[in-house]
N, C-alpha and C positions, 0 to 999 in steps of 0.2 A: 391388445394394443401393440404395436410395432412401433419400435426406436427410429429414429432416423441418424443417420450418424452426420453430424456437423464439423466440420475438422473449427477450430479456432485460436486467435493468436492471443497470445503474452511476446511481451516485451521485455527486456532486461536492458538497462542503459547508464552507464555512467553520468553522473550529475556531473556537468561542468565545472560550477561552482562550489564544489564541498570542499575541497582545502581552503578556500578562499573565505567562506563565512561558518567553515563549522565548528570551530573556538566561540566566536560571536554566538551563533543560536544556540548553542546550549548554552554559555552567558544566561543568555536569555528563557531559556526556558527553564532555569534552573532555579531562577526568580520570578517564574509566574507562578498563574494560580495553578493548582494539582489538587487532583485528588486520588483516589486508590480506587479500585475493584475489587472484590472477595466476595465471588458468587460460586456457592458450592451447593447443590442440589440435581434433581436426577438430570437437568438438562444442560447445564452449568456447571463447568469446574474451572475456572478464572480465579488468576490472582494477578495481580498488576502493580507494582509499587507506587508509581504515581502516571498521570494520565489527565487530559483536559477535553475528554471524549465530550462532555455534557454544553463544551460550549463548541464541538466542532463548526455551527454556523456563523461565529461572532469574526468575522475577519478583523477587528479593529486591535487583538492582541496584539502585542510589542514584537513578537517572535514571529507571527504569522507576515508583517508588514515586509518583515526583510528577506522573508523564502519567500512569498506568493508570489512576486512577479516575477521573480526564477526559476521558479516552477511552473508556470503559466507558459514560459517562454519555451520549456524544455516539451512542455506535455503538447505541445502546438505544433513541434518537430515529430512527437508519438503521432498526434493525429493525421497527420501530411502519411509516414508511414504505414498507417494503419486504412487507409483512402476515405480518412474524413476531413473537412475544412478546418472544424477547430474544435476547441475543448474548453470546457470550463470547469473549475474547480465547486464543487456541490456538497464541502464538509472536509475539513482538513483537523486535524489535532495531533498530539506525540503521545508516543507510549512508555515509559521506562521500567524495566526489568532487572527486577535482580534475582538472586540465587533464589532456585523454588519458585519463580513465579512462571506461569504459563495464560495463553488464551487459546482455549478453545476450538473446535471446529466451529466454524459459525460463515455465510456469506454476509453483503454486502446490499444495498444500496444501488440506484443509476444503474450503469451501464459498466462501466469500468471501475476498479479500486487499484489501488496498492498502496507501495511500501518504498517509503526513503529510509535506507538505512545510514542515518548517521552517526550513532557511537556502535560500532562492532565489532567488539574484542576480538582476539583468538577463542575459540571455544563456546562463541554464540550460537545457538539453534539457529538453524535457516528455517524460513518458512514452508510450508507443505503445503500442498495440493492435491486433492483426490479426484485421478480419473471419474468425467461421472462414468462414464460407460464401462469400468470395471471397479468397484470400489475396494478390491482387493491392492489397487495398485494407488502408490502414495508416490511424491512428486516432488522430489526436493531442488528448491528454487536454490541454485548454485553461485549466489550474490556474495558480494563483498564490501567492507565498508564505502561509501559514495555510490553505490547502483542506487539507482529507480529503480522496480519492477513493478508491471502493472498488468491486468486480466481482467477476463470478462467477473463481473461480479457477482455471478450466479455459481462461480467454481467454488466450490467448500474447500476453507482452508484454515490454516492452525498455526500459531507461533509453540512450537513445544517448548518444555520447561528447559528454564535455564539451568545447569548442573554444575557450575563454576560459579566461584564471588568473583563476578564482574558486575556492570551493568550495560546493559541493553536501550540502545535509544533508537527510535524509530518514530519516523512519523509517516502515520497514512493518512489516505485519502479518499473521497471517491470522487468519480468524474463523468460531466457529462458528455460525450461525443454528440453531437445536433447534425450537423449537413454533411452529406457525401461528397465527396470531390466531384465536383462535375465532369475532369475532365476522363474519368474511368467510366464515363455511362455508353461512349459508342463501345468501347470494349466490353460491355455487359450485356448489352444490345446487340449484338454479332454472336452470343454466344446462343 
């Protein structure tokens, strides 16, 4: 079997709105529902403090109400970028981490995923990425509190463990992109 090598994009993007509501959602997420992860086995070694992965499709949470159309709006800017028309959100939840907690290598879902960071201490693990086409080589996503980053969803990637007493807030996602931009089709057509 021969590889084919595909080059492909990530995104890194300032959230416009996170000074602006990110007192509010954690408010708010700090008062929903949570649960934990603690899966430790040969495929598995996840620890998570609290988390509301299990209801990523319920958009009717308190906390989801007041980022999704912020996020809808920001990720519709990715898509224009990326030469798709639009995007839709297809499973959103938060993550919270504290000292000793990690997830995993694991992908994703759709087409695209990522990752709002919005509580990021000094001294929070950034997220990782492994080349697929060398797995020798590991990818540290260079974000800061308020980015977006978002990738294809088939990159294998990993929140490492956190080694300070802080916590870690984050919410991902994943996303669908549907229609191409039409207007890049004679350009693709000429090539």
């Amino acid at each position: 079997m021969k590889k084919i090598k595909l080059s492909t994009t990530s995104l890194l993007k300032p959230f416009k709105y996170h000074n602006q509501i990110k007192e509010n959602l954690l408010s708010k997420i700090n008062n929903s529902y949570n649960d934990n992860l603690n899966i430790k086995d040969d495929y598995f070694g996840d620890e998570i403090h609290r988390l509301d992965w299990s209801k990523n499709l319920d958009y009717s949470r308190e906390w989801i109400k007041l980022i999704k159309p912020k996020l809808e709006e920001h990720f519709n800017v990715c898509a224009n970028d990326l030469n798709y028309q639009n995007c839709e959100i297809k499973g959103i939840w938060y993550q919270q981490y504290k000292k000793n907690n990690t997830h995993g290598w694991h992908i994703h879902g759709e087409n695209y995923t990522g990752v709002y960071y919005l509580e990021f201490p000094k001294g929070s693990p950034k997220t990782e990425l492994i080349d697929q086409y060398n797995i020798n080589k590991k990818i540290t996503i260079n974000a800061k509190e308020g980015d977006v980053v978002i990738f294809p969803s088939f990159i294998i990637h990993r929140a490492p463990k956190v080694i300070n007493d802080i916590r870690k807030t984050i919410i991902s996602f994943n996303l669908q992109f549907n229609l191409v931009n039409s207007n890049i089709f004679s350009t693709i057509d000429s090539l």
